[in-house]
C-alpha positions as CSV (number, residue, x, y, z in Angstrom):
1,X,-112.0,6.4,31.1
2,X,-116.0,6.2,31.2
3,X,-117.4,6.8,28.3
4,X,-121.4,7.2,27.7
5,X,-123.3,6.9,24.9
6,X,-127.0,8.3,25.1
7,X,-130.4,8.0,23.6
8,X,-130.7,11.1,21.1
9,X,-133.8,12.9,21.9
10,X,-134.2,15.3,19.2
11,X,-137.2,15.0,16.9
12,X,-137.2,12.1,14.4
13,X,-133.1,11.1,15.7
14,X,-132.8,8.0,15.3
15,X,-128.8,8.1,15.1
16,X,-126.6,6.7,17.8
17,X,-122.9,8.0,19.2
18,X,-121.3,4.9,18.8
19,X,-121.8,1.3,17.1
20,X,-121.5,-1.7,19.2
21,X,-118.2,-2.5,17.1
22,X,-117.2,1.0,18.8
23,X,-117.6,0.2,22.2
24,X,-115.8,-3.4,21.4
25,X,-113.1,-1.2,20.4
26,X,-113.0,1.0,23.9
27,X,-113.5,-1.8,25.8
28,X,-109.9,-3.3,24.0
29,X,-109.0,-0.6,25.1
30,X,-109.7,-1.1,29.2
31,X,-112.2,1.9,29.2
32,X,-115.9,1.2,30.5
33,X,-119.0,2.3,28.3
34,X,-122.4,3.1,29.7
35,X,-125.5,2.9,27.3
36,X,-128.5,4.4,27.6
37,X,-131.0,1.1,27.2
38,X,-132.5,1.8,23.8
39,X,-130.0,4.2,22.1
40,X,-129.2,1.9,19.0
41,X,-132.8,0.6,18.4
42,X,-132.9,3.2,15.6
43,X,-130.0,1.1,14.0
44,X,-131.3,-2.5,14.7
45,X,-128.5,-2.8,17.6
46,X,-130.8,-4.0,20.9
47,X,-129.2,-3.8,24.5
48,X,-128.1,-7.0,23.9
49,X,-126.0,-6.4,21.1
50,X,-123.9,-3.6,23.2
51,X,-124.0,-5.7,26.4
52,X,-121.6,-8.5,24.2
53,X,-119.4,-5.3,23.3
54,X,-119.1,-5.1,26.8
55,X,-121.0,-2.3,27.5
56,X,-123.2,-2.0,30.7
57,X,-126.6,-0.1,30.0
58,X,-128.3,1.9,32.1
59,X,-131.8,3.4,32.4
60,X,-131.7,7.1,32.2
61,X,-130.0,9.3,30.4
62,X,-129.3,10.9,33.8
63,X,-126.8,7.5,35.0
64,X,-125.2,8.0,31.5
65,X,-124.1,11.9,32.3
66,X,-123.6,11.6,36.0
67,X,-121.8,8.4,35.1
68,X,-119.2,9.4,32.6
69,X,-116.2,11.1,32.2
70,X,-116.6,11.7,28.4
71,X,-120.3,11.7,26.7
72,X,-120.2,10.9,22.5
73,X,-123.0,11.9,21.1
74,X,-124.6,12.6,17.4
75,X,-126.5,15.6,17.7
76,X,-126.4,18.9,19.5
77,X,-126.9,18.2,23.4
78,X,-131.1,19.6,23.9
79,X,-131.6,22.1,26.7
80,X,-132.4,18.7,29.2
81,X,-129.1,17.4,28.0
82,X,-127.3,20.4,28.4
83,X,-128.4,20.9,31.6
84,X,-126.7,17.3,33.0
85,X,-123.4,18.4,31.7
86,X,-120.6,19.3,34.4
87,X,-117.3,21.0,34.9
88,X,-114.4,18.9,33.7
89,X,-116.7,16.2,31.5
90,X,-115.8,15.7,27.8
91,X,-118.1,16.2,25.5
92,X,-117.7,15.1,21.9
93,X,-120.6,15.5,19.6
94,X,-121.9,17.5,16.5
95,X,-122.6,21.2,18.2
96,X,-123.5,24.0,14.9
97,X,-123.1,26.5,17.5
98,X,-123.2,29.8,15.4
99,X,-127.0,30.2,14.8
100,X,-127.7,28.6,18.2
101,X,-127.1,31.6,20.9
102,X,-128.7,29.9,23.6
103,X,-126.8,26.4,23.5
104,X,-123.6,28.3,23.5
105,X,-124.7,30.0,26.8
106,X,-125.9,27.0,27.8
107,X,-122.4,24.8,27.4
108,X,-119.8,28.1,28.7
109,X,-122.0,27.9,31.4
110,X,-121.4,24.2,32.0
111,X,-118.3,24.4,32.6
112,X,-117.6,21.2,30.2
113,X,-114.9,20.8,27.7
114,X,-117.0,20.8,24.3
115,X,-115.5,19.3,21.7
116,X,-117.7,20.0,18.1
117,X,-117.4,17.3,15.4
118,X,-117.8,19.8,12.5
119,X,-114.4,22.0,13.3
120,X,-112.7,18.9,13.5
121,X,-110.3,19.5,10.3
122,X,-107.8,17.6,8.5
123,X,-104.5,18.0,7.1
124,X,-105.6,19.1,3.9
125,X,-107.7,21.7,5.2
126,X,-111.5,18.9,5.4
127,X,-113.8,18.3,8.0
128,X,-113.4,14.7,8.1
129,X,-115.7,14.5,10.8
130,X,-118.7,16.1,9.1
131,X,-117.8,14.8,5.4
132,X,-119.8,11.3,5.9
133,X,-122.7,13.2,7.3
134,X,-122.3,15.7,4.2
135,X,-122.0,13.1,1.6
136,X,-125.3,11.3,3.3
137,X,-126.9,14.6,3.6
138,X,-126.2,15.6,-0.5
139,X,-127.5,12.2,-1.8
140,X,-130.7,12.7,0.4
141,X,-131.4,16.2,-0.8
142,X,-131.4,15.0,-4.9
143,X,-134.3,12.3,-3.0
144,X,-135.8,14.8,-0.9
145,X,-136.1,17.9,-3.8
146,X,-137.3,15.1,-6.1
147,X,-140.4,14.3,-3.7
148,X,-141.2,17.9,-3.0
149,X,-141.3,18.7,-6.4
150,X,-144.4,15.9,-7.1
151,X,-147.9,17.9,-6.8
152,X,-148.8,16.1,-4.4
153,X,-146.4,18.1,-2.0
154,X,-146.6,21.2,-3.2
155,X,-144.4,21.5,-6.2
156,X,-144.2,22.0,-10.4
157,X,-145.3,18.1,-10.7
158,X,-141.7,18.3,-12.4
159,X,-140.6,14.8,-13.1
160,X,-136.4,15.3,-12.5
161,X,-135.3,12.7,-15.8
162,X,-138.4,14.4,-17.8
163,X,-139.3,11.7,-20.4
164,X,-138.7,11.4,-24.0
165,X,-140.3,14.5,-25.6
166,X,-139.9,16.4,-22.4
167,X,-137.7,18.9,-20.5
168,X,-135.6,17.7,-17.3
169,X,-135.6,19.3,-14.0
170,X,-133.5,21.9,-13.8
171,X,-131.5,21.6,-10.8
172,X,-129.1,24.3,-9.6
173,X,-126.3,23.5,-6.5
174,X,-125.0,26.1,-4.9
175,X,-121.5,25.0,-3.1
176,X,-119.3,22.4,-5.2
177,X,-117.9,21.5,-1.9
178,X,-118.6,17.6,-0.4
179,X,-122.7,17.8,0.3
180,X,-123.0,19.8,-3.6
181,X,-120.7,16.8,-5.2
182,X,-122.9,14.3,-3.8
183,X,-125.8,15.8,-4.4
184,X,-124.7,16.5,-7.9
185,X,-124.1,12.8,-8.4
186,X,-127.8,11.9,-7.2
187,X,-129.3,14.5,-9.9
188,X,-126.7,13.6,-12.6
189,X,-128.2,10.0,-11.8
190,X,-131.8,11.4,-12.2
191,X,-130.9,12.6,-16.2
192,X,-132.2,16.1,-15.1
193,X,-130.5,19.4,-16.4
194,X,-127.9,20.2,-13.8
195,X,-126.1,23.6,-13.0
196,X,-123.1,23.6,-10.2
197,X,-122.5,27.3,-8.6
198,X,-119.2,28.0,-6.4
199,X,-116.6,30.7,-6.2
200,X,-113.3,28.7,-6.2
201,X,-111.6,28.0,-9.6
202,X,-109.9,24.7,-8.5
203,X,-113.5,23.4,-7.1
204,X,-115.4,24.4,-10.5
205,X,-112.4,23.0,-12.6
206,X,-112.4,19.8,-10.4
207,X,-116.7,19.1,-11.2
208,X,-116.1,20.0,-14.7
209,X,-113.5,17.3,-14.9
210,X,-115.8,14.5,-13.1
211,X,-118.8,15.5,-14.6
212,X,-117.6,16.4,-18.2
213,X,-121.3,17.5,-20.0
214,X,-123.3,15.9,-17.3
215,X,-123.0,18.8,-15.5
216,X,-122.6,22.8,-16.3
217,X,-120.7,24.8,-13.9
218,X,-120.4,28.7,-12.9
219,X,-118.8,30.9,-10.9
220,X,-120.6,32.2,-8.5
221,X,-121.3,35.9,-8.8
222,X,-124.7,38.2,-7.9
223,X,-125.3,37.8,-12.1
224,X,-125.1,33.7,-12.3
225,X,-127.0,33.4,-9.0
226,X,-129.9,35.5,-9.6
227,X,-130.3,34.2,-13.4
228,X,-129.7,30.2,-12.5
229,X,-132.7,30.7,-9.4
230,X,-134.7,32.6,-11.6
231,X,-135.0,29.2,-14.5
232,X,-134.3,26.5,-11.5
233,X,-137.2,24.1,-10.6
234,X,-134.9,22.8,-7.6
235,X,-132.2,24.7,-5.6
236,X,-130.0,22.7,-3.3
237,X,-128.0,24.9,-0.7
238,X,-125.1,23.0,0.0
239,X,-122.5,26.1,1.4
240,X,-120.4,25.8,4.7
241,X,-117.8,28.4,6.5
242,X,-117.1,26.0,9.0
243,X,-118.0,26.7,12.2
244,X,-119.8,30.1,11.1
245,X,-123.3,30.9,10.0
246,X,-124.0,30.2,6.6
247,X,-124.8,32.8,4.1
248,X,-127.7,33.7,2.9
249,X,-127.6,33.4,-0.9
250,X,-131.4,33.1,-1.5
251,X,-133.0,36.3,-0.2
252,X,-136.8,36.7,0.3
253,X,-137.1,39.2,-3.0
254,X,-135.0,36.4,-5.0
255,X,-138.0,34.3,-4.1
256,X,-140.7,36.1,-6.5
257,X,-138.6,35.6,-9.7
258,X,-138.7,31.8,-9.4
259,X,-141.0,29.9,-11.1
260,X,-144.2,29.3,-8.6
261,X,-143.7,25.3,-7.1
262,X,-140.3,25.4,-7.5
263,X,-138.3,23.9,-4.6
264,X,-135.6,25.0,-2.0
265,X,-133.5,22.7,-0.1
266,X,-131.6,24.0,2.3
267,X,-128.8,21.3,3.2
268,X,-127.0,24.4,5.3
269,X,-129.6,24.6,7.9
270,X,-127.4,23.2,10.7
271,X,-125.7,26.3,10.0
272,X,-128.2,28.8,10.3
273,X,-129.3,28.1,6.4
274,X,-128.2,29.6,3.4
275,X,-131.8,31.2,2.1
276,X,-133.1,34.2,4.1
277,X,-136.7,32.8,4.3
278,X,-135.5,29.3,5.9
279,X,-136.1,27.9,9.3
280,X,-135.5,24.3,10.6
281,X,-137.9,21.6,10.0
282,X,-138.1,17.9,10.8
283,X,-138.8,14.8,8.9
284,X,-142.3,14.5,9.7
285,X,-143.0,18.0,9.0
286,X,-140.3,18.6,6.1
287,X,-141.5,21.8,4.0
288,X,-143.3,24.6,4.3
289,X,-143.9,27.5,1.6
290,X,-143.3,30.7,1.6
291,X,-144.7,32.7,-1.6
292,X,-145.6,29.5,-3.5
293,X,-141.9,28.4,-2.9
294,X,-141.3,25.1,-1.3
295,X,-138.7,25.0,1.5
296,X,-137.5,21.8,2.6
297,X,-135.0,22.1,5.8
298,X,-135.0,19.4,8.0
299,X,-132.2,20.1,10.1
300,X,-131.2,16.7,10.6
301,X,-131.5,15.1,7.2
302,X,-128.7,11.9,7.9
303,X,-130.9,10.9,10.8
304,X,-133.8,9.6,8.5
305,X,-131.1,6.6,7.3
306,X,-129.9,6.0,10.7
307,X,-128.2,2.7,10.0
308,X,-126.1,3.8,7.2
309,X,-125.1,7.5,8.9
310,X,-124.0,6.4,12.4
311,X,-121.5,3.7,11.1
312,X,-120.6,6.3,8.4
313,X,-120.1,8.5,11.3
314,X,-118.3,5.8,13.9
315,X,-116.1,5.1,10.8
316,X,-114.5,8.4,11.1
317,X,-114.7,9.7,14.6
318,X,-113.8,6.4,16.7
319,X,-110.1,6.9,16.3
320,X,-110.7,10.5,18.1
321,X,-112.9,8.8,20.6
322,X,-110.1,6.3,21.4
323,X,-107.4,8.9,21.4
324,X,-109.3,11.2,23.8
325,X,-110.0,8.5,26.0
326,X,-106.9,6.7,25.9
327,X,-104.9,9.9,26.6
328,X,-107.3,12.3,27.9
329,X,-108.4,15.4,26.3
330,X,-105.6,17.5,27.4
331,X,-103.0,15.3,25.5
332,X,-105.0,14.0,22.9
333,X,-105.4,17.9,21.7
334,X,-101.7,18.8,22.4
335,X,-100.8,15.7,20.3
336,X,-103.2,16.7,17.5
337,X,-104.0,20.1,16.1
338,X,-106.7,18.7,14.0
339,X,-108.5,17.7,17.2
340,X,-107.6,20.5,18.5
341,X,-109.4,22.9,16.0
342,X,-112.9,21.1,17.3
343,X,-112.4,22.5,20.5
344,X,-115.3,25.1,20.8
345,X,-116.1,25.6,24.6
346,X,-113.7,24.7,27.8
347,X,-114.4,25.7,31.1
348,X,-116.6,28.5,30.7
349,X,-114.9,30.3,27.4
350,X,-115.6,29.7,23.9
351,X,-112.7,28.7,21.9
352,X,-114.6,29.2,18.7
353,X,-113.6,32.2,16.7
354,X,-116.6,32.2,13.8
355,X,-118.7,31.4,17.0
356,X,-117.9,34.3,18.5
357,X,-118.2,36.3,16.0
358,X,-121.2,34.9,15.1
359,X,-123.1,36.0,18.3
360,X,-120.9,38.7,18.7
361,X,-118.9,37.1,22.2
362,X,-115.3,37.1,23.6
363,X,-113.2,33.9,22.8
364,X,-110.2,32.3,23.6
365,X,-107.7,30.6,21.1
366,X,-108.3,27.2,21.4
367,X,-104.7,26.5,22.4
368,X,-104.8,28.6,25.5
369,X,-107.5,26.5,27.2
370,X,-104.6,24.4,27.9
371,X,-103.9,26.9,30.9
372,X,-107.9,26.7,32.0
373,X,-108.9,24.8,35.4
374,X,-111.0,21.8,34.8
């Protein structure tokens, strides 16, 4: 198979869809990879370095689509992106298609066999695809609220340890899932005053045992939320219903009971964001405010640590990148139903059910693309 590997384009990406080791590993394999020149400066690997992995580069993104059977990618395909794609191509990437109407038209109308990182699941019911990226993304926002809460960018001038004498930050987390544990670990870290939110009983009893009194916990109810936003000086939205918009637990009227400065970050906004009054931002822009409140959503938080996120990333998807290429897509989703649950858009149907939902559109189960053309 061909398999190309672009430059990312989106604002401030400096992530790349596979490693040099990764394209070593295809080129075992017998499959040719095409590089667009540049695509791993963002992680110290030159054209040189994916050259030896026997790569051959190439100077437009334009020879890397119209080259390639299958495309790997890191982040959503942009509208110029989108528009190279064609019927019967593979691509494999990060897609967050329920908040993002126009990218969905965009790939059904394609006609390309989309397959989303993020639905990927696992056999005991993960995202194993999207877990490094959550894990980098959970440790970044504990960094991230901690800087936005300094004066000098808008917030309490809350220090997150305090000092002896006085008070901590008081952080609240809402989802104990894999981007709240991490996170949760960075603030624990910090010394400040930490308060875990989530509905399920096995996820609350599973913090309370790791963190013991480091951390408080609470079910998450309308009562716990509203009281833990109104005392918190930093909020970290970390929920996910994968493949679905996120909800919004943060409303705009929530926002005048919380303590002016305070700080929102909104690791969800991939998702469509978990507070009502957020809206994607990028790493040179990060925050905004929005009745004194301090929003921080930059959509693609990993990409500020390229290095450490892409072989994070390559660590978990290569195997799916060598199966699909190896056997094709066909069989390498007929031979796993993990795989196969990524599958969001195949020859002009969406096989995504929270997708469709989402923007209110037909779909497909994604086991019957298997009698689609292309």
């Amino acid at each position: 198979m061909r398999v190309g590997v672009p430059r990312e384009i989106k604002p401030q990406e400096e992530r790349v869809g596979m490693t040099p080791e990764s394209v070593q590993e295809l080129s075992v394999h017998g499959h040719e990879v095409l590089v667009e020149t540049g695509a791993g400066a963002g992680i110290g690997a030159d054209d040189e370095a994916y050259r030896a992995a026997g790569a051959t580069i190439a100077a437009t993104a334009r020879e890397v689509f119209d080259g390639s059977d299958m495309v790997v990618k890191v982040k959503e395909p942009q509208a110029v992106e989108r528009a190279m794609l064609r019927p019967g191509q593979v691509l494999f990437t990060y897609l967050h298609l329920a908040p993002d109407a126009a990218q969905t038209r965009d790939l059904i109308d394609s006609g390309a066999t989309c397959i989303a990182y993020e639905t990927v699941t696992a056999a005991d019911g993960g995202l194993p695809l999207l877990k490094p990226m959550s894990q980098v993304a959970g440790r970044m926002a504990a960094h991230a609220g901690a800087k936005a809460l300094e004066k000098a960018h808008g917030g309490r001038g809350v220090l997150m340890g305090g000092v002896p004498g006085v008070a901590p930050a008081k952080v609240a987390i809402l989802g104990g899932g894999v981007v709240g544990f991490n996170a949760a670990q960075m603030v624990v870290g910090m010394q400040a005053d930490v308060t875990i939110l989530d509905k399920n009983p096995t996820t609350l009893e599973r913090l309370n045992h790791f963190f013991g009194a480091s951390a408080k916990t609470l079910y998450s109810n309308a009562a716990n939320l509203a009281a833990t936003i109104a005392e918190a000086d930093l909020i970290i939205g970390a929920v996910l219903i994968p493949g679905a918009a996120a909800p919004k637990l943060v409303t705009r009227d929530m926002l005048k009971t919380m303590k002016p400065g305070a700080v929102l970050v909104d690791v969800a906004i991939d998702q469509g964001g978990c507070f009502e009054t957020s809206r994607p931002t990028t790493h040179e822009n990060p925050t905004y405010q929005v009745d004194g409140i301090v929003h921080y959503c930059v959509a693609n938080m990993p990409g500020a640590v390229a290095r450490t996120s892409t072989y994070a990333l390559n660590n978990a998807t290569l195997p799916h990148v060598l199966n699909l290429a190896d056997k094709g897509w066909r069989q390498a989703l007929r031979d796993d139903p993990h795989l196969l649950n990524g599958l969001n858009v195949h020859a002009g149907r969406l096989t995504c059910e929270p997708v469709g939902r989402a923007q209110g559109l037909d779909w497909i189960a994604p086991k019957a693309a298997f009698d689609l053309a292309a």
